[in-house]
N, C-alpha and C positions, 0 to 999 in steps of 0.2 A: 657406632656410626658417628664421622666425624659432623657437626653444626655447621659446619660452613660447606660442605657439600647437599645438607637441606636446606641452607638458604640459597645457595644457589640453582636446587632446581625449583624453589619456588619463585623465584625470580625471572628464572626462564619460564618458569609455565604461564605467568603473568604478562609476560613481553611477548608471549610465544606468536599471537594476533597481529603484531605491528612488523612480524619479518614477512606473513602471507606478502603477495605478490598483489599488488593495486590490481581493481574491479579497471574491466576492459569495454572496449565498446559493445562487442557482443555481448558483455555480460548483463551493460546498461536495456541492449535493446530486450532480454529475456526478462528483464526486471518489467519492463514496460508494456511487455506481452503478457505478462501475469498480471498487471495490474488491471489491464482492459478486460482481458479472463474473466477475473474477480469482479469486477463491476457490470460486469455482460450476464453474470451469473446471479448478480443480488438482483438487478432489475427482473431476471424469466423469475427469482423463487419469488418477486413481488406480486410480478403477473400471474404467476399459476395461484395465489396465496387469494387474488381478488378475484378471479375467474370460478375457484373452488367456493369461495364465500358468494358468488352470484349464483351459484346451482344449490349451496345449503348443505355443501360437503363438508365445509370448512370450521375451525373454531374460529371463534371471535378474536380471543384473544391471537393465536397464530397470527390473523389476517393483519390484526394490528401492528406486531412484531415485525414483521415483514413489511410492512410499508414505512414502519419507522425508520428499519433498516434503508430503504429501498430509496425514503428522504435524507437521511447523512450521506449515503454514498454521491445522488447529485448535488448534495451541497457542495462536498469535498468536492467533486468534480468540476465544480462551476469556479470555485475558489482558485485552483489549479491553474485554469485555465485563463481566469483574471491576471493571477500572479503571470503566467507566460507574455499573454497579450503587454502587459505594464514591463516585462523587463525587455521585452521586443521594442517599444518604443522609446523605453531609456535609451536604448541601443540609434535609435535612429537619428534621435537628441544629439548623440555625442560628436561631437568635430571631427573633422578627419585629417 
């Protein structure tokens, strides 16, 4: 086997990422439906986590897991939406 036909298709398999076809609008709004999914889903496994620990179903630790989680997700949320609100009003800053 000739070496420059293996470096060449490690180099393609390397590059191979940067021919895919740029991410589309649809694609952005499916990223953004998944993302609300996911955060719609960590708050019910918090709620059911606190609900189950109010009836004495639950472990301790679990309950705590889950609200940990249930605390980074609306931080990340709150941050987001900081970051949107602040570049929206850059935006209204700027001259026309």
């Amino acid at each position: 086997m000739d070496i420059r036909s293996i470096n060449a298709t490690q180099k393609y398999s390397a590059l191979r990422e940067a021919t895919q076809p740029a991410p589309t609008a649809d694609d952005a709004v499916k990223f953004a439906g998944q993302v609300a999914d996911d955060f719609s889903a960590t708050l019910q496994k918090g709620d059911d986590a606190s609900m189950a620990a109010m009836s004495g179903d639950a472990d301790p630790h679990a309950l705590v897991q889950a609200l940990a989680q249930t605390e980074l997700a609306v931080e990340a949320a709150v941050t987001v939406r900081n970051k949107v609100v602040e570049a929206y009003q850059e935006i209204l800053r700027m001259p026309v």
